[in-house]
C-alpha positions, 0 to 999 in steps of 0.5 A: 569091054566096058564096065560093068556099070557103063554097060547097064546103062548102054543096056537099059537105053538100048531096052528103052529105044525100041519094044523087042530086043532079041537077045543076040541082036542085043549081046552083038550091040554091046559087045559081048556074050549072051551070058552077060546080058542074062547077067546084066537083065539080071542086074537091072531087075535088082534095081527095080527094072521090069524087064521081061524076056519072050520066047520065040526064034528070036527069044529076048527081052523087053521093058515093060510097065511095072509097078513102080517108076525105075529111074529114067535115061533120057537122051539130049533132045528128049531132056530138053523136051521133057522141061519144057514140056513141064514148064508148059504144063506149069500153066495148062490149069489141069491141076498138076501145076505144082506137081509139074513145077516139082518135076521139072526141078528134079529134072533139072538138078541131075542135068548136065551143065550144058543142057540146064543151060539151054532149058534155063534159056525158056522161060513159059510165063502165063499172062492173063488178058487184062481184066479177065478172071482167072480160069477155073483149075480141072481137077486132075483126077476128073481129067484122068477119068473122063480121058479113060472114058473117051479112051475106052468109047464108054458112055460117061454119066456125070454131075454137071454143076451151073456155071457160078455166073448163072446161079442156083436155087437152094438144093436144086440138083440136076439130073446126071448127064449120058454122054458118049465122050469124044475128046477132050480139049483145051481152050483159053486155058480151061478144059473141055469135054466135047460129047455127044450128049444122048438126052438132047441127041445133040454134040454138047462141049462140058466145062471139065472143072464143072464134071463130077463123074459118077461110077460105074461107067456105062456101055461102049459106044461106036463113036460118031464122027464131030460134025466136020470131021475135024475136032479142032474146027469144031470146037473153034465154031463152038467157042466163037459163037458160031453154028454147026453150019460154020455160021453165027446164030444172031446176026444183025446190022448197024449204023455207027456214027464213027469212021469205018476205019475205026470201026474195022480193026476191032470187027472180029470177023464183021462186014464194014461199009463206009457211008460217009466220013464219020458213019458206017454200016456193020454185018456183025455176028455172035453167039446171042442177041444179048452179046451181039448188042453189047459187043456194038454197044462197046463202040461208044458211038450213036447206033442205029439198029437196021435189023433184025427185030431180036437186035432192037429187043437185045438192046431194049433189055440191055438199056433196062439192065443198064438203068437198074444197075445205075439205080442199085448200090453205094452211092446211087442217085435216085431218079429224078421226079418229073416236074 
């Protein structure tokens, strides 16, 4: 018979493994009588495990959720993926980094030699494209309640803050938003809430680090289905600029004066056409006509605009933004006088 504590452990895994043990079944599996694993569930209590019995033919035992976090047992496969899982939420921008990196090094430290060995061999490092500002960090709270309004199909009303880039009037305050909350996502490392947004009765995507839920929540709602029926789809449409219709809101065409070799790798999803060695034709879309402008304008080459109308318009606005921003400034020249 084993001892008395290598016995607990065998016990507290077993009760870990599945959700109802019978009692039998679990004195057959350790090996000895009924009495001891009353004595032993006994014992686990003591230590601040909730274990439950249940009555019924088969009456045993089952670990429930208590009010407190009892110590853990893992398996191998389960430890591994415990760390790299806190590794990886070291860098989700969710508001735990810090949390997760303190986890993860109290994970390590009661790891036997050879599995800290195999975690130390992963390393998750976040690289931030060049240039790109560091995305906003969601709170975790807001992240916890709009995860418990989607889980519990409750209507959510929310705060939504402007965006930093787009500004604000002095106390202007926005009225609160109703949605009905389907999912909530990630995406080039910000959070994101996908909603049905009942004032607009239009699907809407919500920056989670912009969200300042309100309290109570509202009524339960029959959830509608995300237009394709895939979340990961939509969202993916969304944040590409294109449409409900798989398609881009603004598209235009162009004559470049490069080679349409150098024109094609950098497209992102546009139609080249060669039109000589050093011109092209480019079909290109995007998720405004500003950003569609701008997005040729980085080709650095003499531009032709075919159509339509809102991308001269685009491009028009463009120059004129372009020419304030070099008149404005430390440095700036004035105009030059006509003669």
């Amino acid at each position: 018979m084993q001892k008395t504590s290598a016995r607990l452990l065998s016990l507290l895994s077993l009760l870990q493994a599945r959700r109802d043990w019978p009692g039998a079944l679990l004195a057959e599996r350790l090996g000895v009588s009924p009495r001891t694993v009353r004595r032993d569930v006994d014992r686990l209590r003591e230590l601040g495990y909730p274990v439950v019995a249940f009555k019924g033919p088969d009456g045993g035992y089952r670990l429930d959720a208590g009010s407190e976090l009892p110590p853990l047992l893992f398996d191998d496969e389960q430890a591994v993926a415990l760390a790299v899982a806190l590794q990886v939420a070291t860098t989700a921008g969710a508001g735990i980094e810090e949390a997760a990196a303190r986890a993860l090094t109290t994970v390590r430290q009661v790891m036997p030699a050879r599995l800290r060995h195999r975690i130390d061999t992963v390393r998750v490092t976040a690289v931030e494209r060049p240039g790109a500002r560091a995305a906003p960090r969601a709170d975790s709270d807001v992240l916890l309640a709009i995860g418990a309004a989607v889980h519990a199909r409750e209507v959510l009303r929310f705060d939504y803050s402007p965006a930093p880039e787009a500004g604000s009037q002095a106390g202007e305050q926005a009225a609160p938003r109703r949605v009905q909350p389907h999912h909530l996502v990630t995406w080039g490392g910000r959070w994101y809430l996908v909603a049905w947004d009942l004032d607009r009765e239009d699907w809407r995507t919500f920056r989670a680090d912009r969200i300042g839920p309100r309290t109570p929540t509202g009524p339960r709602f029959t959830p509608r289905e995300v237009p394709g029926g895939d979340v990961s789809s939509f969202v993916a449409r969304r944040f590409l600029g294109a449409d409900g219709a798989g398609d881009w809101p603004c598209r235009g065409e162009v004559i470049l004066d490069l080679p349409a070799a150098d024109v094609a790798p950098y497209a992102h999803g546009g139609v080249v056409e060669a039109l000589g060695t050093d011109r092209c034709r480019l079909v290109l879309g995007s998720w405004s006509w500003a950003g569609l402008a701008a997005t040729i304008g980085r080709f650095d080459a003499g531009i032709e605009v075919v159509g339509p109308a809102e991308l001269r318009d685009a491009f028009a606005l463009l120059a004129r933004r372009f020419a304030d921003a070099a008149g404005r400034g430390p440095g700036a020249r004035p105009p030059a006088q006509e003669p």
